[in-house]
N, C-alpha and C positions, 0 to 999 in steps of 0.2 A: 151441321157439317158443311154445308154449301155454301153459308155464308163465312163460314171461315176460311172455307178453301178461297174465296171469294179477296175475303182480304188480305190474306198471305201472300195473295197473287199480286195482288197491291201493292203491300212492300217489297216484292223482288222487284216490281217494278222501280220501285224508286231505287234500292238497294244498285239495282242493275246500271241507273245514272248517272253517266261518268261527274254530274255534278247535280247527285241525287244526295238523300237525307245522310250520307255517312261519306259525302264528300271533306267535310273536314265540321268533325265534333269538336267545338272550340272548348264545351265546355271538358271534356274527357280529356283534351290538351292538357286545361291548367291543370289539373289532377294530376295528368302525366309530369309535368313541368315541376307540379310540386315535389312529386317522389325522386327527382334527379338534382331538387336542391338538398334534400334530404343526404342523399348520396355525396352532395357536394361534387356533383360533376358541372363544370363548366361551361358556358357564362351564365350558365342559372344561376349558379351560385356564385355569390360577390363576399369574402369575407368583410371587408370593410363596410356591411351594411348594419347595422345595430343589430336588427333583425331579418335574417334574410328570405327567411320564408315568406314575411310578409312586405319587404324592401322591396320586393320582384315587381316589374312593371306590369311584367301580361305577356301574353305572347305578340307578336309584329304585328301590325297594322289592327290588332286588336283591342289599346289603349284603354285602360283600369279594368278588363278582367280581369283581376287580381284574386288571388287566392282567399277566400274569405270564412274559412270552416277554422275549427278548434284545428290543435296543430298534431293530434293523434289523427287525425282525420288525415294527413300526407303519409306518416306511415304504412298503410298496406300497399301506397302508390309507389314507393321506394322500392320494391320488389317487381309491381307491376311496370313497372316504368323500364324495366330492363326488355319487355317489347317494342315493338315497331306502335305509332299512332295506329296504324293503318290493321295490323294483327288486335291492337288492345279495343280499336273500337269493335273490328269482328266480335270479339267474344263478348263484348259489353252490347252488342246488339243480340245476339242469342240467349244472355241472362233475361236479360230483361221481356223478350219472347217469352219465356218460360214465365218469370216469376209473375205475371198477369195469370194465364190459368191455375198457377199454383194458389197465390193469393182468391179467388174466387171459387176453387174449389175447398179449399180450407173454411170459408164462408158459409158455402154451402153446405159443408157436412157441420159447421156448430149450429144451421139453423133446423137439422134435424129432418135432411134430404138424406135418405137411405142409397147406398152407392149403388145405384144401377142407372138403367140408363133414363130417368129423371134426372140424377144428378149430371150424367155427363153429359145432356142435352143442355140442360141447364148452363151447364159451367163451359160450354161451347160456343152458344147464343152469345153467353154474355162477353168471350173472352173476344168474339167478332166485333162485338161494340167496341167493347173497352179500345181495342186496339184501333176504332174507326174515330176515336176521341184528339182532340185537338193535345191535352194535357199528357197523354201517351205518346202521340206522337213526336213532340214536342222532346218529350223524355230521352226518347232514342235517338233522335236525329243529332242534340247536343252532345250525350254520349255521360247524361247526367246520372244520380244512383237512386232516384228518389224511388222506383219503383223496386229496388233490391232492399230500401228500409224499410219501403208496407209491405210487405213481404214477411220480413225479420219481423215486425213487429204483429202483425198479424196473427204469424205461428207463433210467435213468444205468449199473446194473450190470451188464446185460444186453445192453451195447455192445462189439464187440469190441475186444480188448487194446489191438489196436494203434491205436486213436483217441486221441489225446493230449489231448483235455480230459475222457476217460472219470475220472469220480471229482469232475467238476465239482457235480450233481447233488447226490450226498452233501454235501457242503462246501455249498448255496444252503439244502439243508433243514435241517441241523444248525444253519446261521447264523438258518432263524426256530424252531425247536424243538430241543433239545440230543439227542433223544434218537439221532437217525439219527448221532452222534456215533460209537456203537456199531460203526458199518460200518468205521470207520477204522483199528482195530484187527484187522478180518477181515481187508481188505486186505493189512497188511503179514502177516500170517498165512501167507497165500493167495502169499504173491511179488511182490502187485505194486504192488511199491515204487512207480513213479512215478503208479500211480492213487491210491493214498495220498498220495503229497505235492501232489498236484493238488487232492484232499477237503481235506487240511489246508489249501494255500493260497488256496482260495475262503474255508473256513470263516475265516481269517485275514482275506480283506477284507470279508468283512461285519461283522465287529467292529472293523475300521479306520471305513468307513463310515458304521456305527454312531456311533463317536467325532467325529466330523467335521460328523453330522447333529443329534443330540440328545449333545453333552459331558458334560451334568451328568446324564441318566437312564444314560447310558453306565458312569459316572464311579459311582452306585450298582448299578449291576446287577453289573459286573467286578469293581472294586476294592474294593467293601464286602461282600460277599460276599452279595447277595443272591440269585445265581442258587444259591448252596447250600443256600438254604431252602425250594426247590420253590414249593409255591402258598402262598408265605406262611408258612410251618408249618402250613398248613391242616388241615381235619379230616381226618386222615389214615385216621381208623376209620372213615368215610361207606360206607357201602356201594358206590359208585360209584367208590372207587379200587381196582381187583383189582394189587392189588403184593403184594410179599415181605415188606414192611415193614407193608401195612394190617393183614396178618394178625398181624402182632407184637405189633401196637395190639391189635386186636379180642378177643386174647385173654388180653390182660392182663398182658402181660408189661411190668415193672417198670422193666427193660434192654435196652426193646428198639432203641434207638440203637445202641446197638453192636454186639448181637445181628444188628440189619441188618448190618452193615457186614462185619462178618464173612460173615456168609451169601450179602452183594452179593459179595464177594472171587472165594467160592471158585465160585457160581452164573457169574459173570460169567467165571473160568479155565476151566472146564470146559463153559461154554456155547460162548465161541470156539474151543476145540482143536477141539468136536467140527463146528463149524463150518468148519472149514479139512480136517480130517481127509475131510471127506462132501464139501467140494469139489474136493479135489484127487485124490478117487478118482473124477471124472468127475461126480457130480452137483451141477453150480454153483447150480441153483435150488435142492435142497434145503436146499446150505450157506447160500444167501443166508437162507432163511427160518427156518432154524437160527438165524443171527445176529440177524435182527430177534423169535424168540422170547424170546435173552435180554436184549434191552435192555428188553423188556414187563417183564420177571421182575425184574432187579436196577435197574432205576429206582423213585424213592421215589415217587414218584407214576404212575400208570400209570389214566388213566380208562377206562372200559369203552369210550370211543370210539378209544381206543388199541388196541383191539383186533382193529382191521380188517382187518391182515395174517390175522386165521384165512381171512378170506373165500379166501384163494392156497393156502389147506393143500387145500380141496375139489377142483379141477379135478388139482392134483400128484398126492392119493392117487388119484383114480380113472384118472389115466393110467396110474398104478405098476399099481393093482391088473388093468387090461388088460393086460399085460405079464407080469404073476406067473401063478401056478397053485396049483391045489391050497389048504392052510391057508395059501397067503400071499395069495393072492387076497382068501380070505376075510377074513381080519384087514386087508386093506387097505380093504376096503368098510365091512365094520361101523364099523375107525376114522372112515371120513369121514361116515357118519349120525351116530355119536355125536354128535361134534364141532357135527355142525350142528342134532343137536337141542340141546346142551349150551346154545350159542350164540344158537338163534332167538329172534324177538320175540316171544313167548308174549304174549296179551293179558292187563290183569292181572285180567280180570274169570273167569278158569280158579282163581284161589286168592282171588275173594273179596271183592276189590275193585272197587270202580267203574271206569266203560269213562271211557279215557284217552285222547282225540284227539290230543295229539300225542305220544303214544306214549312220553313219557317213562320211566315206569316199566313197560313193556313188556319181558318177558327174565326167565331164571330167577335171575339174581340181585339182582332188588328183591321174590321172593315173601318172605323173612322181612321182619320190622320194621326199619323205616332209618328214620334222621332222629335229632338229638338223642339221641345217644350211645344210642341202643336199639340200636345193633350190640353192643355192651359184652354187653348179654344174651342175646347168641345162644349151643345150646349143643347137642349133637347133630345131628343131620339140618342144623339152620338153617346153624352152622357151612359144612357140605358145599356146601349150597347157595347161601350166602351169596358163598361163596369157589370160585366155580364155576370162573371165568377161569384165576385163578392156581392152582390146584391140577390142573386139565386143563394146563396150563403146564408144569408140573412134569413130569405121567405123560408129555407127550409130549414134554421134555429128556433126560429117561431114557433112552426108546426109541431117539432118535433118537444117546445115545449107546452104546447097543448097536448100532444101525445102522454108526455110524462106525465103531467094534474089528473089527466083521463082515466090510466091505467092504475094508479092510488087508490079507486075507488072498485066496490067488488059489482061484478056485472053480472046479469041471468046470461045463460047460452045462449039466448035468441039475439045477441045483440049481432049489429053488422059487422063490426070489426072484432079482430082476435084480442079476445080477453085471456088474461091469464086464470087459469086452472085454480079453483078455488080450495083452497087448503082445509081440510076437515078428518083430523084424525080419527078413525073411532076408536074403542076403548076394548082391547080386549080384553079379553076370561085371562087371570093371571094362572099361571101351572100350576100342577097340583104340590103342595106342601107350601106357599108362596102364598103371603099375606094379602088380601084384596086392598085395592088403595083407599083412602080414606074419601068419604063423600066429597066433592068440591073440590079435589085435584083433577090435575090436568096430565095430557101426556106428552103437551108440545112447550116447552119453555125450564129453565133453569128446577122451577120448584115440582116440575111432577117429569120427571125422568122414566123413564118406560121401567117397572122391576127385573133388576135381575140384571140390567146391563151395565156395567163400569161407569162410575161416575167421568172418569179421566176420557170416559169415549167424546167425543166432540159429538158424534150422532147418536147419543140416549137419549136426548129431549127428544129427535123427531124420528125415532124409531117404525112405530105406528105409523105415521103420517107415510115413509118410507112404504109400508107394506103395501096401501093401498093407493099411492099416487104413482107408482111406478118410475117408468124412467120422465113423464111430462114434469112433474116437481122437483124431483130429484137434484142433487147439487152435481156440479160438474165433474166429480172423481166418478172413477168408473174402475174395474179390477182389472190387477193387471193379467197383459196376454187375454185379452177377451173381445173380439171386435165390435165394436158399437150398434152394429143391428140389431145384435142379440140378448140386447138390454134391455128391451122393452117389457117383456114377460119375467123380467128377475127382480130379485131382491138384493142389495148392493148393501152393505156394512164395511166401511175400508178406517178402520178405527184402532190407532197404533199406539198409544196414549192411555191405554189400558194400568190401572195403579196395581201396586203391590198388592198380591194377595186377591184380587178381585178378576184377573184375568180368567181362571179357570171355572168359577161361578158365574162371570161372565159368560162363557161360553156354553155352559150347561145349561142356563136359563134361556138362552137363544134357541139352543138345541129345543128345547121342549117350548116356545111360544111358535116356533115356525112349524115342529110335529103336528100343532092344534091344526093349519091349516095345510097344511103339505101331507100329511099322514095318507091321504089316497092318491098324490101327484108325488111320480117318480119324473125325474131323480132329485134329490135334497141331496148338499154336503156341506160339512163345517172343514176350513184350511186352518187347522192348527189352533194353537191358543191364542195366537193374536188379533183376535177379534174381529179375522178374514170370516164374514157368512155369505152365501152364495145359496141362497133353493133357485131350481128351475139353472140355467136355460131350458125350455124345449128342446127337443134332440132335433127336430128340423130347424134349419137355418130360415128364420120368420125376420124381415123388415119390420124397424121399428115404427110404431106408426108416432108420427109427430105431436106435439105439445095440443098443435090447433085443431087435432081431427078432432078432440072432444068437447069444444068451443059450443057446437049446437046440439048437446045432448042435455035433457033433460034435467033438472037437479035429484039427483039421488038419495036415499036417506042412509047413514052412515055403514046398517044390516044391511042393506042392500049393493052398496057401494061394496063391501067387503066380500057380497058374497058373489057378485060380477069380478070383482080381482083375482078371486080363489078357482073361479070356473076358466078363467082366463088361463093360469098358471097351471091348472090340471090339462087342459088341449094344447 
């Protein structure tokens, strides 16, 4: 709490500066500037330009900021644009306040932080950093939206499976900025296919919409190929783009068009494997933030306010590193100061220059010379420092694909870092009048489906495995109207898909497999015939305990495993 009152007090200070961070947000302008050629209000808008959305110079003395997003991207500004600069960047400085704690508190309850006040220490600490970060600050001070799409994309990912406009979010932010485009290919990575066609289909009608509202900026951004030229061909060496490709420039390289593109390939294949790999071994936030590392890395432009997603890497490693022990402890903390000294708003009057009120050149990578190709002559250290973003990008693509080879493999509890929870069904006693399974089936996969429950259920294969992994295995759906704490002690079946004829023997056989172990812990209830089971909650409101508390426990034998879950379930 102190350190946030700390830096709050910080930004009223600038806030407070007649020529502080929100003295003029050039980038929130061109936004503005967009929505009133939209409007066609004057001299924004020039009919006689081919396209005028994109025809527009910039605003005065500000030469090729030019408008350079998809052209659904100007429409919400058409509305907003009927404020003052001065009113629109207020409230674009108070979203963006907000959507930091929001986004890290949303982080912290998928990594299985129970809401008390762990979590809002937690998601306090971290939101003081985040905002002490060079790329945050950066964000607000232009009056840019980057940190209102991780946000949107964050709660869009972090919804469970089974919501059917889950992947809408992707597809709204990709349609005003391409980059969250990136997610679309985790997705289908990941299994889930119809959250991807849902991204894809939003992202389709905002470029429907697009066409319908502005034809002719539409008509150049898609069909002429201008969204292939990033900002224009812009100064791609500026110190202020950290990409894979500034560095190609910066150093001189002759080839480095194709150099990118090559480098984009195989950065962008090995970004998402190891993204899908780290998700589908149980850690979905890592893999999310995995995925939005490499679309920073292999997009040609990539600005330092694009690098907001690091503010999510803070509050993840130091939940990991509570969890770990020993050298993994440690290496998970040192990572997260690095990072956030790598990243802070360093003032720039520490290497030499003059104090900067709106903070623009604030952060370790405007200490060398920038501006009119003075990147061109950076050359030892400067280099390093120059290319701070994307080369801390790099070491920590790396790791994180060592992280994903690691977690592939099954681990004893005594290991230093969190391993995921090893999956071991056992087999129970099938009900009475109900055939025993035949020797050499199984209870977790296609061919040995639990007896008795709906083939059509998506959850009969891992029924059992369900019973005794609790909420640590469990897939991300949860019942509705039940809050997350109080899932730890339950038993989850959320199974809609239920076939003809089978829903009600469905139900009956569930009935009588949960009795076998529930028959002395009250309360037990079945919701209906649609294959809603629920035993337990506890009647006291109990904290879930996390994935990782059971990381250093012992291996159990499968009787024994069941009958710690069943004594769990009765208290």
């Amino acid at each position: 709490m102190i350190a946030m009152c700390f830096v709050a007090g910080w930004y009223w200070h600038l806030g407070l500066d007649g020529e502080g961070m929100r003295a003029f947000p050039v980038d929130l302008n061109v936004y503005r500037d967009a929505g009133l050629i939209v409007r066609h209000v004057r001299p924004f808008y020039q009919p006689s330009r081919e396209a005028p959305l994109y025809g527009w110079p910039g605003p005065p003395h500000y030469g090729g900021l030019r408008f350079t997003y998809p052209p659904f991207a100007a429409l919400p500004f058409a509305l907003l644009s009927h404020l003052s600069l001065h009113a629109l960047g207020q409230w674009f400085t108070a979203a963006d306040m907000l959507a930091v704690p929001t986004a890290i508190w949303i982080t912290c309850r998928e990594l299985g932080i129970p809401a008390d006040e762990r979590r809002v220490g937690l998601t306090l600490v971290s939101t003081a950093a985040a905002l002490a970060t060079e790329p945050v600050l950066r964000t607000i001070s232009l009056g840019q939206v980057e940190l209102l799409l991780m946000v949107l994309v964050v709660w869009d990912l972090c919804q469970p499976d089974r919501r059917w406009w889950k992947g809408a979010g992707v597809g709204l932010a990709a349609g005003i900025k391409l980059v969250p485009l990136i997610f679309i290919p985790y997705l289908l990575l990941t299994r889930r296919y119809r959250q991807a066609a849902v991204a894809s289909a939003i992202f389709a009608l905002t470029v429907v919409i697009g066409f319908v509202a502005l034809p002719a900026d539409s008509s150049r951004w898609w069909l002429h190929g201008l969204f292939m030229r990033g900002s224009y061909g812009t100064d791609n060496v500026f110190a202020g783009n950290q990409s894979l490709l500034a560095i190609l420039v910066r150093t001189g390289s002759s080839a480095y068009h194709a150099e990118w593109q090559a480098v984009a390939v195989v950065v962008a294949t090995l970004g998402l494997v190891t993204a899908a790999l780290i998700d589908r071994a149980g850690f979905a936030v890592v893999g999310m933030l995995t995925c939005a590392l490499t679309g920073l890395l292999v997009s040609p432009v990539s600005w330092d306010h694009h690098w907001v997603w690091m503010s999510l890497a803070l509050p993840v490693l130091v939940y990991y590193a509570t969890q770990a022990r020993g050298l993994a402890r440690e290496a998970l903390l040192w990572s997260a100061l690095v990072i956030l000294a790598l990243f802070a708003a360093w003032p720039t009057w520490l290497w030499g220059e003059r104090y900067d009120p709106q903070g623009w050149g604030w952060g370790l990578i405007w200490a060398p010379p920038n501006g009119g190709d003075l990147e061109r002559t950076w050359h030892g250290l400067q280099l390093v420092v120059g290319n701070a973003y994307v080369l801390t990008g790099v070491v920590l693509l790396i790791a994180l694909m060592v992280v994903a080879v690691a977690v592939q493999w099954p681990r004893e509890y005594s290991g230093d870092l969190p391993a995921r929870p090893r999956r071991q069904a056992p087999v129970l006693s099938p009900a009475p009048g109900e055939a025993t399974p035949a020797a050499g089936t199984t209870t977790d996969g296609p061919s040995g489906l639990t007896p008795g429950l709906p083939r059509g259920c998506p959850q009969a294969g891992r029924a059992t495995a369900l019973l005794v992994r609790g909420r640590a295995g469990a897939p991300r759906t949860r019942a509705p109207g039940r809050d997350r704490s109080t899932l730890a002690p339950s038993l989850d079946y959320d199974c809609h898909d239920t076939q003809a004829g089978s829903g009600r023997a469905g139900v009956q056989t569930q009935k009588s497999i949960l009795s076998s172990i529930t028959s002395e812990h009250e309360p037990s209830s079945l919701v209906g015939d649609d294959c809603h089971v629920h035993a337990g909650p506890a009647p006291e409101r109990r904290p879930r305990r996390p994935a990782s508390s059971m990381l250093h426990q012992p291996q159990l034998s499968q009787q024994s495993l069941l009958t710690h879950r069943c004594s769990r379930l009765g208290s």
